[in-house]
N, C-alpha and C positions, 0 to 999 in steps of 0.2 A: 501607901495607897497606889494599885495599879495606874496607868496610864493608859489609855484607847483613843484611838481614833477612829471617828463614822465617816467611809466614804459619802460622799454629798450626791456622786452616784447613781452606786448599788445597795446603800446603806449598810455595806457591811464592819464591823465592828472588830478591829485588827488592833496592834500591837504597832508600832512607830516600824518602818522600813527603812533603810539605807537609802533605797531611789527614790524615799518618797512618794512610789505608788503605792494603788490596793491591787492586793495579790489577785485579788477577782478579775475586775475588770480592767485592769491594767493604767486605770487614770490617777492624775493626780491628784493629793489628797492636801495639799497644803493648805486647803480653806477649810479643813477642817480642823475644830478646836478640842481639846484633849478632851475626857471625859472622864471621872472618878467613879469607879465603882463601888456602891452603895447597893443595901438590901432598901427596897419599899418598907413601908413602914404600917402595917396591921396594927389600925385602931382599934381598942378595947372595945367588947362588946359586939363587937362582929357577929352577925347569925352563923355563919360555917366560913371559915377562914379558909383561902385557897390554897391551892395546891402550889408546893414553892418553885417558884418563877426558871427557878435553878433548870429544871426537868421540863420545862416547857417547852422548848425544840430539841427536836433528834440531833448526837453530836454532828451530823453531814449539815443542817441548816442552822447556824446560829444565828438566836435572836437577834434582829438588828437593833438600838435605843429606840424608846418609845417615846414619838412625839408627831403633832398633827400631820395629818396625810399631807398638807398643802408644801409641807415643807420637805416631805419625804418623794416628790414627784420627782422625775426624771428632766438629767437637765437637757436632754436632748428636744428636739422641735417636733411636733406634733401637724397633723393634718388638721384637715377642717372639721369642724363637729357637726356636718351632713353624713360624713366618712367613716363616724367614729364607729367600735367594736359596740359599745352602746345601744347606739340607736340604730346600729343593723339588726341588733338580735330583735330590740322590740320591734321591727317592720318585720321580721321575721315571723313572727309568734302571732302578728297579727294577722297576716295572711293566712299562716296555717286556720286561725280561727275564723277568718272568711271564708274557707274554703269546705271548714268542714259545717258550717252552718250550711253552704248552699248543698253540700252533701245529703243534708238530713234533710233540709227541703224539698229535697228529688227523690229522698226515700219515701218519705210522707206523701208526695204527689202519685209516685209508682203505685204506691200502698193505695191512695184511694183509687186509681183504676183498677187496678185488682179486685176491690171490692166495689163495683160499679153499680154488681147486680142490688148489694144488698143495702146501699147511697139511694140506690131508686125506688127500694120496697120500702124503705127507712121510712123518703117525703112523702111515696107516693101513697102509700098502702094505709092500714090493711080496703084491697080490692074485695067487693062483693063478687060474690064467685059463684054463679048455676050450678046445675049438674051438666048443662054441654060442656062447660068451663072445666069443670072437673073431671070430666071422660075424656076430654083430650089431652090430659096431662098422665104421662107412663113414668116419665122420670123427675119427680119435686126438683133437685140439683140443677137441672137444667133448665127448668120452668123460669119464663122471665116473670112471672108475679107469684111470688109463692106467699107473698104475707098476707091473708086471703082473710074474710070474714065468711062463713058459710051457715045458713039459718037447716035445719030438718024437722022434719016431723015426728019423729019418736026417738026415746035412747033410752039404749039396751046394756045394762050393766055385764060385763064382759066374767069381771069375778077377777081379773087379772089388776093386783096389785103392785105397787112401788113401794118398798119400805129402805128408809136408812137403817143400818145397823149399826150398833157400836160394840167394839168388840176389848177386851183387854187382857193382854197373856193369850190372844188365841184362843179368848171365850165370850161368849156374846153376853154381853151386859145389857142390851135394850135395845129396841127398836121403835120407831119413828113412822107414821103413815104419811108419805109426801105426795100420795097422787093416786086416783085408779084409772082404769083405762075403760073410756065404755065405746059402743057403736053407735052412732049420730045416723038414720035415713035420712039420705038427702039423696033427692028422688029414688029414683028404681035401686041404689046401691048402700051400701054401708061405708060410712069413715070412720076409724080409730080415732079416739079423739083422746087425747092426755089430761088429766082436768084434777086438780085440787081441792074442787069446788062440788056443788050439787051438779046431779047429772043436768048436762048443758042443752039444750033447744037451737038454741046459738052461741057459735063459738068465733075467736078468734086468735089465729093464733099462725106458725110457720108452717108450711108445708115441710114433712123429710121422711126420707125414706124408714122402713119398719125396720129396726134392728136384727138381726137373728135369734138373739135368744127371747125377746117380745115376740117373735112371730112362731116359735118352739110355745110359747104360754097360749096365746089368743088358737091357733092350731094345732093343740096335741089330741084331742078325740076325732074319731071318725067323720061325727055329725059337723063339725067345723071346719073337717078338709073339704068334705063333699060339699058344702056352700062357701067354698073358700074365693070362688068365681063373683060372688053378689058384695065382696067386699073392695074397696079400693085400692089399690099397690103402694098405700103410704099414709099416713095418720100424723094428727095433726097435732104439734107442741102449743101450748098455751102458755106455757111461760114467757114475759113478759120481752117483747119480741126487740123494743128500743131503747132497752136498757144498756145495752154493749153501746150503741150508738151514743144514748147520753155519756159514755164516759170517755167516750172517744173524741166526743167536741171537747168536753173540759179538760183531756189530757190533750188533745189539739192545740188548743185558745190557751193551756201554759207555757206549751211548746211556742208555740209561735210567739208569745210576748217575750218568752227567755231570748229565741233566736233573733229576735230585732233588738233588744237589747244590745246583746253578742256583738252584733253584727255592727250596729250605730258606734259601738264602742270601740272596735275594731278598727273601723273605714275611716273615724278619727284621726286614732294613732296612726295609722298608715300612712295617712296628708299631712297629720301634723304632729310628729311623733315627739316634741315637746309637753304635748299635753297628757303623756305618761304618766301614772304617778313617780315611776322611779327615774322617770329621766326627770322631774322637777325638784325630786331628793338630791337625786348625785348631781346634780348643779347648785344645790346650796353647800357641797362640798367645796368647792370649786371652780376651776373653769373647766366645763364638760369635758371639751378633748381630750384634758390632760388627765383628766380623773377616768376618764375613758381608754386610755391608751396604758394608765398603770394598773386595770382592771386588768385588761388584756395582755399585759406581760407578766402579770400575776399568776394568772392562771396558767401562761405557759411553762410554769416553774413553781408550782401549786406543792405545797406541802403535802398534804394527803388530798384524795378525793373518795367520799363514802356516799354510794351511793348516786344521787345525782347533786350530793352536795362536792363542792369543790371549796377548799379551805386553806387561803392564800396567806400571806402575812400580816396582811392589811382587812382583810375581806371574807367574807361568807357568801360564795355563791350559788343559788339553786337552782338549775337548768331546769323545766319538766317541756315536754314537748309544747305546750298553748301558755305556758309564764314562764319568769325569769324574776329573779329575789334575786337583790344585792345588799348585804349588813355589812357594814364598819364593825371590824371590833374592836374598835377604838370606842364605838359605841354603845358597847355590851352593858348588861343591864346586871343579870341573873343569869347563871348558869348552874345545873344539876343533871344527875344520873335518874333514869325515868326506870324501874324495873319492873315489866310487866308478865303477871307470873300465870303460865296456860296449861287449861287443866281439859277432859275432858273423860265426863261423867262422871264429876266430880276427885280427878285422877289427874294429879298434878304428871302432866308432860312436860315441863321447860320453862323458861325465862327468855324473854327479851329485854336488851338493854338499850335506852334513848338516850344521847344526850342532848338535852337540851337548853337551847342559847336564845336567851329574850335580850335584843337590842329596840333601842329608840328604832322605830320604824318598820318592825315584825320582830316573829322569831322561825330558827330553825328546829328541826328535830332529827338528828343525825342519829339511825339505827345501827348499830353493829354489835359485836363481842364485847363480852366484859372489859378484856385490855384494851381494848380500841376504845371504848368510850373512857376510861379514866384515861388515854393518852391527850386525846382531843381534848377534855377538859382542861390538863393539864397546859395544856398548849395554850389554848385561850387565855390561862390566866397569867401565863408569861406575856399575852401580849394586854392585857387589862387586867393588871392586877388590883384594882380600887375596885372592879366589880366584886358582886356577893355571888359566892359558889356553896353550893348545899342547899338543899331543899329542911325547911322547919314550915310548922303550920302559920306561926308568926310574921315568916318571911313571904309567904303565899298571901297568906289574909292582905297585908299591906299592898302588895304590888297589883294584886287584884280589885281592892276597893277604892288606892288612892296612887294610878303609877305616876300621875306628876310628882307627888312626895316621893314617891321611890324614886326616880329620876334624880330628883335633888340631891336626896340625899347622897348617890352614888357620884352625882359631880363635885359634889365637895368632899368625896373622900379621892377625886380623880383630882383637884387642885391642891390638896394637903401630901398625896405623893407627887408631884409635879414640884412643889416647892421643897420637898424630902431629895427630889433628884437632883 
């Protein structure tokens, strides 16, 4: 049976030296106690048995023994856990998230001055409208009340229709009557009036300008150019004018509950950035600093990084610009290959490959290449080899209906290789 030595360190896992240093870090190693190497030991029955532990780090980073973080910390002295790499990133992420709520707040405020005119026609309207009212108006656009009600005395079927049409291959399969267009007297002149409904007496509806190709329809004979004068330079929508408006409060009124949310959540963390969820996890690790400070020398010396996942010895971590995920994968649960297979028009294009890593307290989803994902997995299970790797329906069904059982289960295959080692 080999011999080894784990620096107390760097944890690195070497062969007895003459000076009784580690060739890494150059300290001594004399408090460290031999180690026999031994294979873990795959309980019968396993759902997909991993990948062997052997291939789990590239030959340039060898495995260091696997045994709790607390013990694997660094024995050098640490700052204060105001300081730490920790709980800077979360005041971090938290301001970004403050900042871009006030963002959207001043966009949403921009946005309702912008539409001021049509905030004021929304509460104000629809205004009773004369014909003086309506002969001083050349441009609807510009008109400060266009959502108008206007009563007339006769209406005159124009003959000018709206129809939907459905069309399929480039051939018309059917049509739709959504509206005709007639002429409303209100006083001495004519309105366009847009209408769904029986010819209207009284209408209400938007003031806007005539389209060109409507005004090519209501104008193509002679007799309707030459009275083109007794009509008025814009016609009136009757579609239902505060509709846009209703939806713009309810998408308002979610927006504004999500961004105080956000925001209370935020300005929280910020003051009291204990009250993190992951800074109250990574302190049931430990003592914050120090589990803070081997975060951050992890990462500087990070096995791979895919993505914005970064994948240390100890650790999974997920940067995204507004969160930060940190998993133990000491704490690994389940891990599998995700193969998602992309077609289109029924036209298989490609595959994407996920792997994916469920630990006590989230999971990751690391996307890359075929090789890169069985490397990662591979990796993982030299560093948790009592987790379950491979995806079965059985194995799903459980962890999804009952993950306290699954948790158990996998801690007592983590204490029967512990006593194996």
């Amino acid at each position: 049976m080999a011999e080894w030595l784990v620096c107390p360190s760097c944890n690195l896992r070497h062969s007895r030296r003459a000076d009784g240093r580690c060739p890494r870090c150059k300290e001594s190693v004399e408090r460290a106690s031999a180690q026999p190497v031994t294979a873990p030991a795959i309980e019968p029955g396993r759902s997909a048995p991993p990948p062997s532990p052997a291939a789990a780090a590239p030959p340039s980073r060898p495995a260091p023994l696997l045994r709790p973080v607390a013990a694997a910390r660094p024995a050098t002295p640490v700052g204060p856990a105001a300081d730490s790499w920790l709980l800077r990133a979360c005041r971090t992420r938290a301001v970004r998230q403050l900042v871009t709520c006030g963002l959207v707040a001043g966009g949403a405020l921009l946005l309702a001055v912008a539409n001021a005119r049509y905030i004021r026609n929304f509460a104000g309207g629809p205004y009773a409208t004369s014909e003086a009212d309506l002969a001083a108006i050349s441009d609807p656009e510009q008109a400060p009340r266009y959502f108008v009600q206007v009563a007339g005395t006769r209406t005159v079927d124009t003959g000018v229709e709206l129809y939907e049409v459905r069309e399929e291959h480039g051939r018309e399969t059917g049509r739709t009557l959504k509206a005709r267009y007639y002429a409303l007297l209100a006083g001495s002149r004519y309105l366009i009036v847009k209408s769904a409904g029986e010819p209207p007496n009284r209408a209400e509806g938007s003031l806007q300008r005539i389209p060109p190709e409507l005004d090519q329809h209501l104008f193509r004979t002679p007799k309707m150019q030459a009275n083109r004068g007794r009509f008025y330079p814009y016609y009136l929508e009757t579609d239902s004018f505060r509709t846009p408006g209703y939806w713009s409060i309810a998408v308002g009124l979610v927006a504004l509950i999500v961004i105080a949310l956000v925001s209370r959540s935020a300005w929280r963390k910020l003051g009291e950035p204990s009250s993190d969820p992951l800074v109250r996890r990574a302190s049931t690790w430990g003592e914050l600093a120090a589990v803070s400070a081997e975060i951050e020398r992890e990462l500087a010396q990070r096995w791979r990084r895919q993505g914005g996942t970064s994948i240390t010895d100890h650790y999974l971590v997920n940067e995204a610009f507004y969160s930060l995920q940190v998993l133990r994968l000491d704490d690994l649960l389940w891990a599998y290959k995700k193969v998602i297979k992309k077609s289109v028009n029924l036209i298989p294009v490609g595959k994407d490959y996920v792997a994916v890593l469920n630990c006590k307290g989230g999971a990751v989803e690391i996307k890359a290449k075929d090789p890169e994902v069985d490397d990662i997995l591979r990796y993982a299970a030299g560093r948790a080899p009592w987790a379950v790797f491979g995806h079965t329906k059985d194995v799903e069904t459980l962890f999804r209906k009952d993950a306290a059982a699954f948790a158990a289960i996998v801690a007592d295959r983590k204490r029967q290789h512990e006593a194996a080692a």
